[in-house]
N, C-alpha and C positions, 0 to 999 in steps of 0.2 A: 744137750742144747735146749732153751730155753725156749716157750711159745712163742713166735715172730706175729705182731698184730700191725696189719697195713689197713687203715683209712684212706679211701678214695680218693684224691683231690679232684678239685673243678677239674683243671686239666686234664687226667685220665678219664674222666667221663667218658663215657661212648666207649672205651676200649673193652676188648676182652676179659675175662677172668686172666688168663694167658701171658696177656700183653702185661697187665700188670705186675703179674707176679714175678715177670722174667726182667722187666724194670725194675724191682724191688731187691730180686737176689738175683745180684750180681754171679755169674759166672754158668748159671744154668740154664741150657741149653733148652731149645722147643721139645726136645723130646725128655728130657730129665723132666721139664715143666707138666709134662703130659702124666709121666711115670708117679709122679708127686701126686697128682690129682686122683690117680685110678688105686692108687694105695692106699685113698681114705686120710691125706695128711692135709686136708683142708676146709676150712669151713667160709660158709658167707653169710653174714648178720648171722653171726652162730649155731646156724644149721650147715652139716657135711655139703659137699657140693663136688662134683665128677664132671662137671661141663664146662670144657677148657674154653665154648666159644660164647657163653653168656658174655654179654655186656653188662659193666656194670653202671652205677650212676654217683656221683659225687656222695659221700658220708658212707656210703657201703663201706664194712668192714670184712677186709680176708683174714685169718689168720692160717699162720703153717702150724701145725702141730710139732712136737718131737716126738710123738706115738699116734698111730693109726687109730682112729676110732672103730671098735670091734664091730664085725657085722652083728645085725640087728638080730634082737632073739623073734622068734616067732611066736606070735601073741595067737595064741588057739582061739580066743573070740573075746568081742570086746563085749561088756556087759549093757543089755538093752532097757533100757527103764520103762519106755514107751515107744510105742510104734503104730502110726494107724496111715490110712492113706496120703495123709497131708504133712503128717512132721517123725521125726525120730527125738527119742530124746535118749543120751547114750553117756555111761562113764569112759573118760577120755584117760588110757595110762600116762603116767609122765615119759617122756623121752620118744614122744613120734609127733611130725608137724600136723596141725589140723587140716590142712588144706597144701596142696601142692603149689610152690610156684608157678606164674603164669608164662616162663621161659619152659616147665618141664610136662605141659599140658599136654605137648604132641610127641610124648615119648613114647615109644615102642613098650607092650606090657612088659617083655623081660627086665627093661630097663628100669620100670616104676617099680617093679617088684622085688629091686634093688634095695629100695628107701620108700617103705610102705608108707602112706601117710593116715589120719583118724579115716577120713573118710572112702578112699581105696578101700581100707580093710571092714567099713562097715557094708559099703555094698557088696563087697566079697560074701560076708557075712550073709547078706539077705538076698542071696541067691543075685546079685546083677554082678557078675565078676567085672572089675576096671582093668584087668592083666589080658583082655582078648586077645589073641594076635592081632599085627596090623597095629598104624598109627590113629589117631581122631580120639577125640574127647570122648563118644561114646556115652554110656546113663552118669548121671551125677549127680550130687547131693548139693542140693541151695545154700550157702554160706552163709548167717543173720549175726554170724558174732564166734569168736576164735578166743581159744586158748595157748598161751604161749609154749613152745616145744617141752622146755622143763615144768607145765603146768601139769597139775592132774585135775578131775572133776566133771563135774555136768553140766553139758553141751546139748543146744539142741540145734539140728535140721532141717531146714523146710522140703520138702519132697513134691512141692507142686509152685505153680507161680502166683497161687492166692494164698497160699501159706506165707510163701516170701515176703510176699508185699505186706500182710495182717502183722508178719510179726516183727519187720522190718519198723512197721508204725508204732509199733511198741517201744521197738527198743529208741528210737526217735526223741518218743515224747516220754522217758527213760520211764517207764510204769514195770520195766520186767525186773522182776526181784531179783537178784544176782550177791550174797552172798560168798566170802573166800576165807577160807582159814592162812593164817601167817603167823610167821615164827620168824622173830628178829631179835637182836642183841639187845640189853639193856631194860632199862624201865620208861616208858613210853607211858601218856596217861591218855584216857577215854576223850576224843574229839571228834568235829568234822576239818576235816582236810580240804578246802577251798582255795588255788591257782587258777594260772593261766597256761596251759602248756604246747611249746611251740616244739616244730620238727628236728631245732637244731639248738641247743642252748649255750653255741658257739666251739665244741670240739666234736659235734657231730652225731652226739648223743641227744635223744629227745629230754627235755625238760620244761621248770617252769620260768615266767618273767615275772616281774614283780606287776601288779594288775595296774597299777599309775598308766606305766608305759603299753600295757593292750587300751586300754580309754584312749590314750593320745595319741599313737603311731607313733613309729619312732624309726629312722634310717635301718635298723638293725632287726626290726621287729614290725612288720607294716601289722596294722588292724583283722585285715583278713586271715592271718596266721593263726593266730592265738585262738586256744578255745577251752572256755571253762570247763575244770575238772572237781567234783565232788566225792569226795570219800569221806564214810561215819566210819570212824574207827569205833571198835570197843574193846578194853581189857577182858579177857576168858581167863587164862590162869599165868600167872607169876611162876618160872622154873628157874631158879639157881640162873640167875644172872640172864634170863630169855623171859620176852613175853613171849604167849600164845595171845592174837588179837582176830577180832572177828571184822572185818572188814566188808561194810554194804556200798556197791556203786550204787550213786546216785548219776553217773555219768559215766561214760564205758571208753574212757581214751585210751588209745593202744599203751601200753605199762603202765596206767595211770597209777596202779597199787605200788608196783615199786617204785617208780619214781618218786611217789609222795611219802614215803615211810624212808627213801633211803635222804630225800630232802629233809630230814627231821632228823636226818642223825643215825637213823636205825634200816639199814638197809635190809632186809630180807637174806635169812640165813643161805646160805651156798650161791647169793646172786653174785654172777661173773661182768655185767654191763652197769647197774648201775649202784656201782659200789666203789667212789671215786668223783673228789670234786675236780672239775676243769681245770687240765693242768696237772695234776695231782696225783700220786700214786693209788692203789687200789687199799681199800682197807682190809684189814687182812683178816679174814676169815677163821675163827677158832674156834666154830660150832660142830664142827664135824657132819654137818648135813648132807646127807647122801645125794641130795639136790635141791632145785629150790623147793625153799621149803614154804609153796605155797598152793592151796589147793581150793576149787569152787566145788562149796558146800554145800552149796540150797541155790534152787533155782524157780522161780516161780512167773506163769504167765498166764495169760487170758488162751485158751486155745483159737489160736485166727481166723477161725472158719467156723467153728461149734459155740464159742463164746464160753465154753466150759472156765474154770479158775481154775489151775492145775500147780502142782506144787512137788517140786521131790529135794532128798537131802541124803549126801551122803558123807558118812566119818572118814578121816583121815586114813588113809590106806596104808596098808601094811607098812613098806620103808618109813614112813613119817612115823606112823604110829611106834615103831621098836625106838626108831630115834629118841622122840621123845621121852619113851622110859629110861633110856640111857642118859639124858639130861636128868630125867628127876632124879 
């Protein structure tokens, strides 16, 4: 059986995870619907999901699996690049979320420790365990900017409330260097990438509008939506039918990268979301990419409290790296 993908409608708004799914497929019962969920055959905005009483909101997407997502390997420690009293700066593996949903915040630690996320496992890491017994938020790590679950690369922490805010104003007034490596179909040439990109680009997916209609408003598209996104792409290397492209925000919109490479034609190897015009089937994928295959190479900032200019970069990680020699 085939992956089953359910988008939200207005209407189920406010419902269950639950409610939905037992709307959707006909014939399964609340407790069949429960069984589904603790088997790992579910995801939400394509992260796993085990909680039958989320609510969700219009454009959320469920999908059933036909196969269980394996339990997570355990990651012996995640690699620390910097660390001083005010910030973390941390290689993030692909396939764990940066930041826990704000529905699983008051989970019980056995439960979090289900579905580790970056940050769980970095203050495990530095001696603040998030898995205490007992429910509550407990210590945590400042959130100034996120990487997507299939991302890999370098992340940084605030660890205090003047770190937050220093490098909050950074990324603001966009001065933090944030380099990504990507790997896409075809031949693509050296540009900047300049849109407008709104939360729904009418099937629920985020994309862009053409910049006419953010100037003027428009019934479908009010002014306040839309928010310029900049990407300098550059060609790295030409593989047998794949660039390799070097990719600088100049603006940090959530999927801004793939959304702007896969608006060009060239979608980002193993991407599952946004690889498919509105309406349209998916483009089919013949890279064989172990995942997406995109990864944040360089990262550089002003330190928000010392004023220091700090800078770190890291190569393509193992799976990407062998990949790629199997394209050359």
């Amino acid at each position: 059986m085939a992956n089953q993908e359910i988008t939200v409608s207005s209407e189920q708004a406010g419902a269950t995870v639950a409610a939905v799914l037992r709307q959707c497929l006909p014939g399964q019962s609340w407790s069949q619907i429960r069984k589904m969920l603790a088997a790992r055959l579910v995801t939400l905005n394509g992260k796993l999901w085990l909680d039958d009483a989320r609510r969700v909101r219009a454009g959320d997407r469920l999908e059933v699996l036909d196969k269980p997502i394996a339990q997570p390997k355990l990651i012996d420690s995640i690699v620390i690049r910097h660390i001083d009293v005010h910030i973390i700066v941390v290689e993030k593996p692909a396939g764990i979320a940066t930041v826990r949903h704000p529905a699983e915040l008051d989970w019980a630690g056995a439960r979090r420790a289900l579905t580790p996320t970056l940050d769980d496992l970095v203050l495990h890491q530095i001696g603040t365990s998030p898995y205490a017994k007992g429910r509550g938020r407990g210590p945590r790590l400042r959130i100034v900017h996120r990487l997507d679950k299939g991302t890999s690369g370098l992340l940084v922490f605030a660890r205090t409330v003047e770190a937050e805010r220093g490098l909050g104003r950074q990324f603001r007034r966009h001065t933090v260097l944030r380099k990504y490596l990507a790997v896409v179909p075809g031949t693509i040439q050296t540009q900047t990438i300049r849109t407008i990109l709104v939360p729904d680009r009418g099937d629920g997916r985020r994309g862009s509008i053409p910049t006419a209609e953010r100037r003027t408003g428009s019934e479908s598209y009010p002014t306040s939506l839309g928010k310029e996104a900049i990407t300098h792409v550059e060609v790295v290397e030409r593989v047998a039918g794949y660039t390799l492209l070097s990719c600088r925000l100049e603006t940090g919109r959530t999927h801004q990268i793939r959304i702007h490479l896969a608006e060009r034609g060239h979608p980002v190897c193993g991407e599952k979301v946004y690889n498919r015009a509105p309406g349209r089937e998916p483009i089919e994928d013949r890279s064989g990419a172990p995942r997406l295959a995109l990864h944040a190479a360089e990262l550089g900032f002003q330190h928000p409290v010392t004023g220091e200019e700090l800078h770190w970069s890291m190569p393509l990680p193992p799976d990407l790296r062998g990949w790629m020699e199997k394209l050359r």
